[in-house]
Residue frames as a rotation matrix with the C-alpha (Angstrom) as fourth column:
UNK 1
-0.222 0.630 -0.744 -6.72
-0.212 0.714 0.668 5.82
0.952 0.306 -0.025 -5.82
UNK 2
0.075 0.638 0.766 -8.74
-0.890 -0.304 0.340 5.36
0.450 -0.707 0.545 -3.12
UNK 3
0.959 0.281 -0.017 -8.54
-0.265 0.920 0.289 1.55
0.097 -0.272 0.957 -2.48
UNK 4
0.157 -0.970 0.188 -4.81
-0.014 -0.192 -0.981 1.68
0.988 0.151 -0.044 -2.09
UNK 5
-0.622 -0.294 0.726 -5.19
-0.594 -0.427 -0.682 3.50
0.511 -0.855 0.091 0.85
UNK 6
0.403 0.592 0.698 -7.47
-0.913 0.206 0.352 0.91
0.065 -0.779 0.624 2.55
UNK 7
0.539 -0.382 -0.751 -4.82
0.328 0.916 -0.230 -1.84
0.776 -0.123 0.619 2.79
UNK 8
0.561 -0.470 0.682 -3.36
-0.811 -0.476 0.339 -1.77
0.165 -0.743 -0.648 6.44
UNK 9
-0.179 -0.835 -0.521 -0.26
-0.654 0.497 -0.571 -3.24
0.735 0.238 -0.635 7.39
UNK 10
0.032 -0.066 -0.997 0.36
0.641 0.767 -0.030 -5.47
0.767 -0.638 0.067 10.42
UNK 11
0.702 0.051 0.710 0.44
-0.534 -0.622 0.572 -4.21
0.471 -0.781 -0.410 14.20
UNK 12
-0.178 -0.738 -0.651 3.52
0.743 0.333 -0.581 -4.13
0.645 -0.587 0.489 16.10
UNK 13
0.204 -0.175 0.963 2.79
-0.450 -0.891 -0.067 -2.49
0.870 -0.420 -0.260 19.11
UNK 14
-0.755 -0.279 -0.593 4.88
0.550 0.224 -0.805 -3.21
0.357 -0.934 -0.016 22.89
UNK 15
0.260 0.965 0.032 1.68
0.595 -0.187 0.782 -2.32
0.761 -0.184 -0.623 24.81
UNK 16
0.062 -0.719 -0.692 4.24
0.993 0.112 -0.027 -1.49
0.097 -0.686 0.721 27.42
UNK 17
-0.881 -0.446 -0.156 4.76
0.436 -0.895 0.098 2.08
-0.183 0.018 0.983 25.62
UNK 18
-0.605 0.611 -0.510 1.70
-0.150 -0.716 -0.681 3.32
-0.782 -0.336 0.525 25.77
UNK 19
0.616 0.738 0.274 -1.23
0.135 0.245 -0.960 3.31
-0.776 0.629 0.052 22.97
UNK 20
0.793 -0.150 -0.590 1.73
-0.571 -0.521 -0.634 4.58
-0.213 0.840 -0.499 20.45
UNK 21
0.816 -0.573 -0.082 4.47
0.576 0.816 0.034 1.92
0.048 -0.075 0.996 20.95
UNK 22
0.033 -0.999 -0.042 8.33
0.611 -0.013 0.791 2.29
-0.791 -0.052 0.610 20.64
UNK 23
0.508 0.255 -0.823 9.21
-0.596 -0.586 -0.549 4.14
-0.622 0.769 -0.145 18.27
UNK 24
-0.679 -0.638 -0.362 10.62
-0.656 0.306 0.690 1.31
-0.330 0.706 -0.627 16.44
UNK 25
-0.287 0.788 0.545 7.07
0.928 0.371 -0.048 -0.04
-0.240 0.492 -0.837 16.14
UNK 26
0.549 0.509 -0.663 5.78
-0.144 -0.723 -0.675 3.47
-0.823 0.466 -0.324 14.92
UNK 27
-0.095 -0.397 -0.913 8.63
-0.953 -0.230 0.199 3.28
-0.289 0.888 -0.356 12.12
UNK 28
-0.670 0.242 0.702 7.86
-0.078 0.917 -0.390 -0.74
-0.739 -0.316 -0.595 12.01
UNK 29
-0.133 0.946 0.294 4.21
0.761 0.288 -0.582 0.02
-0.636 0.146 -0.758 11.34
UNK 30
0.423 -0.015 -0.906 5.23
-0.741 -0.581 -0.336 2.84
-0.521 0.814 -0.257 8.55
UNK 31
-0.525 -0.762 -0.380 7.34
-0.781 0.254 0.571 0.53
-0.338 0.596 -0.728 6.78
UNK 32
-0.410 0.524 0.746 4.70
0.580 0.781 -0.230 -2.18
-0.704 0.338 -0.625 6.97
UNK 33
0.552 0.344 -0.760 2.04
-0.279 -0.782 -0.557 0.90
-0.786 0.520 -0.336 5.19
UNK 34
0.036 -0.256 -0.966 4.38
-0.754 -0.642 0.142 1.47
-0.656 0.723 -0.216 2.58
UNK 35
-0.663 -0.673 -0.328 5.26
-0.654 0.307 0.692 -1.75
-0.365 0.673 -0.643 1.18
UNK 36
-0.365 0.841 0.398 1.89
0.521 0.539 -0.662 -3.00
-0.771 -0.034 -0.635 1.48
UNK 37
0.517 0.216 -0.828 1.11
-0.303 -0.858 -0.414 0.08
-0.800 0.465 -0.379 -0.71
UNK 38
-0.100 -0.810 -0.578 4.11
-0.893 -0.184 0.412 -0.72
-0.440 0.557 -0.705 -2.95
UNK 39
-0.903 -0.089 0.421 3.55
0.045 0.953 0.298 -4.16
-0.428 0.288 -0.857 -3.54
UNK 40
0.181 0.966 0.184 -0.53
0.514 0.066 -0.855 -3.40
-0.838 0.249 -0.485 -4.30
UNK 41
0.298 -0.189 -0.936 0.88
-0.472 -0.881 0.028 -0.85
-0.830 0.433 -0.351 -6.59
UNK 42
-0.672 -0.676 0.301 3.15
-0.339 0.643 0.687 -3.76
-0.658 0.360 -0.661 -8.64
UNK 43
-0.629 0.381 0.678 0.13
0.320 0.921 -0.221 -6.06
-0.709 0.077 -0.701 -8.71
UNK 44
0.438 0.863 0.253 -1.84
0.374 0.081 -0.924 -3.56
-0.817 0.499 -0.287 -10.29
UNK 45
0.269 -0.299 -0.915 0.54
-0.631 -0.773 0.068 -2.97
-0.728 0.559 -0.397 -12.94
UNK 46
-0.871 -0.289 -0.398 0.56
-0.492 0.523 0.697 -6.70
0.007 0.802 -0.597 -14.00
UNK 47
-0.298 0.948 0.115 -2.81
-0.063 0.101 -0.993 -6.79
-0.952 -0.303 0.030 -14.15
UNK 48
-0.845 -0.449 0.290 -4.13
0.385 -0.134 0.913 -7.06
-0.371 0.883 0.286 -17.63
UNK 49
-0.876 0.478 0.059 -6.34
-0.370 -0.746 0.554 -5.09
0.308 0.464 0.831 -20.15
UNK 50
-0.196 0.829 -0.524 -9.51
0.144 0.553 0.821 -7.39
0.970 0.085 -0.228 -19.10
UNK 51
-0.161 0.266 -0.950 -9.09
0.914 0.404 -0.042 -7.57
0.373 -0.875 -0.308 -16.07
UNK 52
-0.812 -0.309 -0.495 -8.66
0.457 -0.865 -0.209 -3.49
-0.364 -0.396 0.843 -15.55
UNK 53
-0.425 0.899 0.103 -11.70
-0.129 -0.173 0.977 -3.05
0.896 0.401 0.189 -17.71
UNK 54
0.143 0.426 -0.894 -13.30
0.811 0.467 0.352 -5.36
0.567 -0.775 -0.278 -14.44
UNK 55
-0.200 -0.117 -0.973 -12.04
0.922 -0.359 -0.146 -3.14
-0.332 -0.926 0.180 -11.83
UNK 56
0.699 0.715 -0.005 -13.14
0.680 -0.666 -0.307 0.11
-0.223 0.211 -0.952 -13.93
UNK 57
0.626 -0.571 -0.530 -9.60
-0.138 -0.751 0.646 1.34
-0.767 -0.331 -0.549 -15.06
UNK 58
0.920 -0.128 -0.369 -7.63
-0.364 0.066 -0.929 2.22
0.143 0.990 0.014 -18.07
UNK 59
0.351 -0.936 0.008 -4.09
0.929 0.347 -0.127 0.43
0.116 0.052 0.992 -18.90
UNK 60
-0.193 -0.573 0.796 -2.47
0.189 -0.818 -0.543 4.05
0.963 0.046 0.266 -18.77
UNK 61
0.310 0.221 0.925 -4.07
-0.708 -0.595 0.380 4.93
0.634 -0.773 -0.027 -15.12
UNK 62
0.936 -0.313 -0.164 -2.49
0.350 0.761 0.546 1.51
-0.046 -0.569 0.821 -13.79
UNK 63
0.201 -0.980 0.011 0.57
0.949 0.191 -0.252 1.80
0.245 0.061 0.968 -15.15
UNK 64
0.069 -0.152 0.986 0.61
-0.311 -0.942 -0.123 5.71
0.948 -0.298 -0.112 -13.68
UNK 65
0.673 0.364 0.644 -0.55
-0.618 -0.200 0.760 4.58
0.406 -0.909 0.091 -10.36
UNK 66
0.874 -0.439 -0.210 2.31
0.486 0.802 0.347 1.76
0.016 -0.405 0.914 -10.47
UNK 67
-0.190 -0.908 0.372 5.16
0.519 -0.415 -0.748 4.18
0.834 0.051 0.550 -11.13
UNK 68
0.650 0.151 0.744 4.25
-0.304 -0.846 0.438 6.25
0.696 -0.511 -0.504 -8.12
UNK 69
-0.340 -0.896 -0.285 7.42
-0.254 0.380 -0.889 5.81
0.905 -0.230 -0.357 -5.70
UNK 70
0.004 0.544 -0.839 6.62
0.608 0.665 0.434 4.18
0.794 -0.512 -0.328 -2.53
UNK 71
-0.764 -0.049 -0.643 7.11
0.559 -0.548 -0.622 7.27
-0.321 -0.835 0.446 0.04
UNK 72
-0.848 0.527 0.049 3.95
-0.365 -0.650 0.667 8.51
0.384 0.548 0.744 -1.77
């Protein structure tokens, strides 16, 4: 699902290290990614039959797209 992927996380970056930060902001700003993912993923899995109708999706493709594990 496309619209998944257009939820960005926060920015930790120590300007200090260059345009790429520390690498604890690079893993930081992956962990933000995923659970931002993961948590949109939840929401659309208690979403109900009306409302998924609204957004143009079937109860079976939610509840697929919520089981996907979160390193996906």
């Amino acid at each position: 699902m496309d619209t998944i992927g257009t939820i960005r996380p926060l920015r930790f970056v120590d300007e200090s290290q260059g345009p790429e930060g520390h690498v604890f902001a690079r893993l930081w700003r992956f962990y933000c990614a995923r659970a931002a993912k993961r948590r949109s993923r939840l929401a659309l899995g208690e979403l109900s039959a009306d409302l998924l109708k609204d957004i143009g999706l079937t109860e079976a493709e939610a509840r697929r797209e919520a089981a996907v594990p979160f390193w996906r």
